[in-house]
N, C-alpha and C positions, 0 to 999 in steps of 0.2 A: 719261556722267554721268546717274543718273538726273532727273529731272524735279524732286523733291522736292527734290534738293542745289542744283538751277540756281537755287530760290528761298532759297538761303542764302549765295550768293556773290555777290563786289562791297560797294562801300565796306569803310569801318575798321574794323577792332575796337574800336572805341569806340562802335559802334552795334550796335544788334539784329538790323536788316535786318528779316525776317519771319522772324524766328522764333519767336511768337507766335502767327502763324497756322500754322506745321508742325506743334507741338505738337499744335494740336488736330485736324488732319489725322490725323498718325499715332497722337492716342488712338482716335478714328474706326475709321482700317485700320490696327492693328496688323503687317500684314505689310508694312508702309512703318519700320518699326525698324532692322530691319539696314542699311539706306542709312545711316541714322546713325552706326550703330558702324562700318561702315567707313568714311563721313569724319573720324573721329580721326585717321587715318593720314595723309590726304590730305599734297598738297604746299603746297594754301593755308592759309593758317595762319589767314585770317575762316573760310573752312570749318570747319577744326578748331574753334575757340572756338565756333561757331552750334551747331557739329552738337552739343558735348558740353554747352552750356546749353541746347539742346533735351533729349537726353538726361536730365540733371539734372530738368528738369520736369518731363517724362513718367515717370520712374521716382518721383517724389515720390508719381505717381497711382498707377502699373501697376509697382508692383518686380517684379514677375512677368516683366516684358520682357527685363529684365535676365539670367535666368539663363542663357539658353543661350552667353551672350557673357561670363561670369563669366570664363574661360581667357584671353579677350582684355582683358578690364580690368584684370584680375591684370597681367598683363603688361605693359600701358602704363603702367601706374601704378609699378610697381615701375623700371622703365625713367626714369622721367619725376620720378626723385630728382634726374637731373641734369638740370644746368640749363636741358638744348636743348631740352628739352618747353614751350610758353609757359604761363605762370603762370595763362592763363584756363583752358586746360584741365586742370591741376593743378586749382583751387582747383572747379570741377565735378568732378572725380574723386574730389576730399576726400570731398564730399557724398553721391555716387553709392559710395562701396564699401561701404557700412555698410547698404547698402538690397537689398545682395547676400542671400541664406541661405546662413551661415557655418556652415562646420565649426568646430571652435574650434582646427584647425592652421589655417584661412583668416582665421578672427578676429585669431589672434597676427600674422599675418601683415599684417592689414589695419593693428591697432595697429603692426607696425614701419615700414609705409609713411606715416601718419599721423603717426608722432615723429619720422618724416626731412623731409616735411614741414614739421613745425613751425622748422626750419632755413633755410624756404625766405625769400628775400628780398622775396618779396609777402608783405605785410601782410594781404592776404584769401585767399592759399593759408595762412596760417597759423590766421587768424581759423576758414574753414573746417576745418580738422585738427581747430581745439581743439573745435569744435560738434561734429564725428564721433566725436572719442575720448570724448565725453559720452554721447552718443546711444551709442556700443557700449557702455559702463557701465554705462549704462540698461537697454541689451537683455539684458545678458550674465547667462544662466538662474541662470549659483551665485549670483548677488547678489539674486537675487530672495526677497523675505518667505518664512523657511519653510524655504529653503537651508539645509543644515548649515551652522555656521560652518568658514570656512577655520583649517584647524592653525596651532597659534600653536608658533612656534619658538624663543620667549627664552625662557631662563630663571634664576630668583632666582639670590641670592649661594649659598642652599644648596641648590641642583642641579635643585630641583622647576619646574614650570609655575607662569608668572607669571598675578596674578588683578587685574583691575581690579579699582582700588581709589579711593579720594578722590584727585585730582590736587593736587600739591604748588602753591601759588598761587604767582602769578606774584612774582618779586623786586622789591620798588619803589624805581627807583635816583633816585637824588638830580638834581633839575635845575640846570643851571649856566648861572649868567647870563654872556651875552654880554657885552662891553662894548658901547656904542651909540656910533657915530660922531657 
């Protein structure tokens, strides 16, 4: 094991350890990265959660780190729908795929591991999905000012393309008094 990982194992997952201090290590030497993508794998599962909320941090800085291991996170993540992946490193994986440079087959991709996600039983692997399928919305170039609009596919009673128009207002339905105990 190398050196860097020895300062991320031991105690709970319920603590940080030092991973505080690796972060800034490995923005330092960058060639201290890949020890981290392969403790995702590990058998310790504090490993796993330190190494992918390091991960998480350092790519907030350097997304650049990330790409040469894009094949590997694809794959954890897409893997890590079911439930034996632990929810700490789901819920950094949510954050970390969207900071990938997506093809837009890797984008649709990222959006269907992010909506399987949103299924999941942590409340902050879900919390994280909804923040990333925001953040890919945001990025995503046809939505950008300027974009042609996307084709619109309904149309009228007489066969033509439908045109915004004035919205019909809302119905205003009658309130009914309870009785009071």
């Amino acid at each position: 094991m190398h050196s860097i990982l020895k300062k991320l194992v031991g105690g709970t997952r319920r603590s940080l350890g030092h991973t505080n201090q690796i972060v800034t290590e490995v923005l330092s030497r960058p060639r201290l990265f890949p020890h981290l993508v392969a403790a995702l794998t590990s058998d310790d599962e504090v490993l796993r959660m330190r190494a992918a909320d390091a991960i998480e941090k350092i790519s907030a800085q350097r997304p650049d780190l990330l790409g040469p291991f894009k094949k590997n996170l694809f794959a954890l993540a897409a893997g890590s729908a079911a439930p034996s992946l632990q929810p700490e490193v789901r819920w950094h994986l949510a954050l970390i795929l969207p900071r990938l440079k997506l093809t837009s087959i890797e984008r649709a991709l990222t959006t269907d591991i992010l909506f399987e996600y949103l299924r999941d039983k942590s409340i902050i692997v879900k919390t994280h999905a909804l923040q990333s399928l925001a953040d890919l919305a945001a990025s995503d170039p046809s939505q950008t000012p300027g974009a042609p609009n996307p084709p619109r596919h309904r149309r009228n009673r007489l066969g033509g393309p439908t045109r915004p128009g004035p919205q019909t207002p809302p119905v205003a339905l009658p309130l009914v008094s309870l009785p009071v105990d």
